[in-house]
N, C-alpha and C positions, 0 to 999 in steps of 0.2 A: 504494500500500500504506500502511494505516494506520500510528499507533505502534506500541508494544508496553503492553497495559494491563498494568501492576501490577496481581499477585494477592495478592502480601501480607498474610497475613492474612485472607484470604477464609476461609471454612467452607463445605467440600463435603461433606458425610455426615459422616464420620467423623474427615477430616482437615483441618487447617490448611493451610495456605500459609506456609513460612519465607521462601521466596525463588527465586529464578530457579537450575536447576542446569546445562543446558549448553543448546545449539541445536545441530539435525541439518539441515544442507541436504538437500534432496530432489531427484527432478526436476523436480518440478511447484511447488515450493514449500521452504518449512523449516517445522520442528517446536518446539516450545520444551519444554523439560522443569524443571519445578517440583519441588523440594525438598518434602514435605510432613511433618506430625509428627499421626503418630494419636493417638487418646484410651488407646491401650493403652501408649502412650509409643514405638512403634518408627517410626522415620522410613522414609520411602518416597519414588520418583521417578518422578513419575507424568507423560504429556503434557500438554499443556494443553488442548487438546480431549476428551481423556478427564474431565479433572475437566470441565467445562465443561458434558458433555451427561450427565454422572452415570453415564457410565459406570463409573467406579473411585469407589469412597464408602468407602474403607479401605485397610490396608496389606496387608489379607488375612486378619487377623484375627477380620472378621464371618463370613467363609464359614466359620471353625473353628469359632468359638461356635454358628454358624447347623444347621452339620451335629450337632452333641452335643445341639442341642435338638431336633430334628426327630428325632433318632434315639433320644435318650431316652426311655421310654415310664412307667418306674415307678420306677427307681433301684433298683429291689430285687433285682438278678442278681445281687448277688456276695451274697444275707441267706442264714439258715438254711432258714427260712420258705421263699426261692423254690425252696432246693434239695430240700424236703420236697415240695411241690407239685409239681416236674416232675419226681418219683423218682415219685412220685403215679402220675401219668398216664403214667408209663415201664410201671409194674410192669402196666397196667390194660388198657393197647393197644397195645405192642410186643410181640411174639411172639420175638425174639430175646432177650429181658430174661431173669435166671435166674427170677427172682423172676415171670411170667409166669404160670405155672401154678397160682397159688398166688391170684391176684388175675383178670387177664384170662381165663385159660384157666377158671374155675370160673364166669364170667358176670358177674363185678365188673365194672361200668364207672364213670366218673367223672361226673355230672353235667354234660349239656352246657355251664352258664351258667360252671361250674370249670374245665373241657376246655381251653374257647376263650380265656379272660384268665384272666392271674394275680388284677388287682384286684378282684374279687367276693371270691376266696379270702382276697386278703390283709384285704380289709374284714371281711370273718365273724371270720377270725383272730383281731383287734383287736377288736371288737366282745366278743369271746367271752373279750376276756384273756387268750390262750393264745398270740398274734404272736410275743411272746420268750422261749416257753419251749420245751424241747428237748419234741420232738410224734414220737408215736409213728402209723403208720396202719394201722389194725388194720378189717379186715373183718368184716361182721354178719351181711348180708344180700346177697345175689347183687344188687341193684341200689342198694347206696351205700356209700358207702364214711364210716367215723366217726373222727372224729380225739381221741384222747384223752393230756392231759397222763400223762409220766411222773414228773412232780414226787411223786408217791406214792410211789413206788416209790423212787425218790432218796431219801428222806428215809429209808426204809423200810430201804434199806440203810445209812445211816448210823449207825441208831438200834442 
């Protein structure tokens, strides 16, 4: 049986090597376990064949950040705007909504490119300078649906 290589200071993915933290006899062998210190600053004890074949590249830290990115799609679910949008297509295609009969049940639908993402909507929005202003959705015509600022009307009461 060899030595024991000093990892000290090696760099695995995401962690360092501070130092050696304990050994586990096995039956077939022993195990070594390394101290390490992530880039997030939280220290972790990791085996040494785990760092070694890359199986562990953190303190668990990348799998948090990894899942928020992969499951983020727009950032825009808690805005005004998204709640206008899937009140939108609430009122247009659920048949339980109150507001149903008034939008869906008269033949209103929402434009499929609208339907299926938020981001076309939210683009037109901001395109159209109306993204951060309180939006009213008011129907025209049995196949669209128009969105028009109530900033008139606000002011309209002020005045």
């Amino acid at each position: 049986m060899g030595r024991l290589r000093d990892l000290t200071g090696n760099k695995y993915g995401r962690l360092t090597v501070i130092g050696i933290d304990h050994k586990v006899r096995a039956k077939y062998g022993s195990y070594i376990y390394w101290r390490c210190k992530c880039v997030c600053g939280n220290t972790t004890v990791v085996r040494r064949d785990h760092l070694v074949r890359g199986e562990i590249k953190s303190c668990g830290c990348w799998h948090d950040e990894a899942t928020i990115l992969h499951s983020t799609t727009h950032g825009q679910t808690k805005t005004k705007l998204y709640y206008v949008w899937n009140s939108m297509r609430t009122r247009c295609s659920n048949k339980n909504s109150a507001s149903y009969k008034n939008y869906g049940g008269r033949g209103i639908k929402v434009c499929s490119e609208w339907n299926s993402h938020f981001e076309p909507f939210y683009k037109w929005a901001i395109a159209a300078g109306i993204g951060k202003n309180y939006l009213l959705i008011e129907s025209i015509m049995t196949e669209c649906i128009v969105l028009k600022t109530v900033i008139g009307q606000l002011l309209m009461n002020k005045l």
